[in-house]
C-alpha positions as CSV (number, residue, x, y, z in Angstrom):
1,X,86.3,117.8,124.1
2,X,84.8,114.4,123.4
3,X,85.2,111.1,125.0
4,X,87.9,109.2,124.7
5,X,86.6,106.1,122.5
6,X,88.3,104.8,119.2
7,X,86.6,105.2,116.5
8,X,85.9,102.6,114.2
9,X,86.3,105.0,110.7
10,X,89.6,106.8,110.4
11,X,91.7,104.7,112.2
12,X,94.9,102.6,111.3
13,X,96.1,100.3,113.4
14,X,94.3,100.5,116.5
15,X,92.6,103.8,116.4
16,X,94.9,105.5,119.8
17,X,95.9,108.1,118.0
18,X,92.4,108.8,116.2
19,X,91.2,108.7,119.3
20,X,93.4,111.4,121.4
21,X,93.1,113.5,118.0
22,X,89.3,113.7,118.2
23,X,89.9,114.5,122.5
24,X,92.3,117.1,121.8
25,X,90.8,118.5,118.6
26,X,93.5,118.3,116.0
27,X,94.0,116.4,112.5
28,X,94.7,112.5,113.0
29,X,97.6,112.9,110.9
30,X,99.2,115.6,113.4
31,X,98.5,113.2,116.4
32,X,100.1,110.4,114.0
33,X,103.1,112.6,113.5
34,X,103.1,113.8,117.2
35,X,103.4,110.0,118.2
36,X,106.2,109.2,116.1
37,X,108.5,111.8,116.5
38,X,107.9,110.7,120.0
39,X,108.9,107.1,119.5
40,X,112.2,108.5,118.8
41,X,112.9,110.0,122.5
42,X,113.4,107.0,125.0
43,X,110.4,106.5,126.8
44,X,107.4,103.8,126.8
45,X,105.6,105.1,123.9
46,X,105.1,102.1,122.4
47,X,103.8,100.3,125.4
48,X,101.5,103.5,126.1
49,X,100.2,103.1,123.3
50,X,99.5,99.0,123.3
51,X,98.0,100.0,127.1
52,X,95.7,102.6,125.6
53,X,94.8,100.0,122.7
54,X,93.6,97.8,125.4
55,X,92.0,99.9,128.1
56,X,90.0,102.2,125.5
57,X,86.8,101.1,124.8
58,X,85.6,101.1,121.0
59,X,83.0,103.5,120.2
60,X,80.5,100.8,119.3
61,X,80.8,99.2,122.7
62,X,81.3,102.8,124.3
63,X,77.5,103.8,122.8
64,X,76.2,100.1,123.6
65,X,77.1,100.6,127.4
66,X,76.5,105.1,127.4
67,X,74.2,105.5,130.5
């Protein structure tokens, strides 16, 4: 498994599900489909995923600040 960064190619809106696809080695477009099927069971999806938007770093600034 990699680190969880978004990436900056292959990403729509804010690159959360590109991200947890590459961690969890599936297709972006599963994770995509994952995360909208689970939008329609109540739950804080949405805000998850506005929360993981913010608190992920971007993989430029993840490799500018790697050890």
């Amino acid at each position: 498994m990699s680190s969880l960064a978004r990436p900056t190619h292959g990403r729509m809106i804010g690159g959360v599900c590109a991200a947890l696809a590459r961690r969890f080695g599936t297709s972006n477009g599963t994770m995509r489909v994952i995360f909208l099927v689970s939008c329609l069971l109540p739950g804080p999806q949405f805000l998850l995923y506005l929360a993981l938007w913010i608190l992920l770093p971007s993989e430029e600034k993840a490799a500018r600040t790697a050890w």
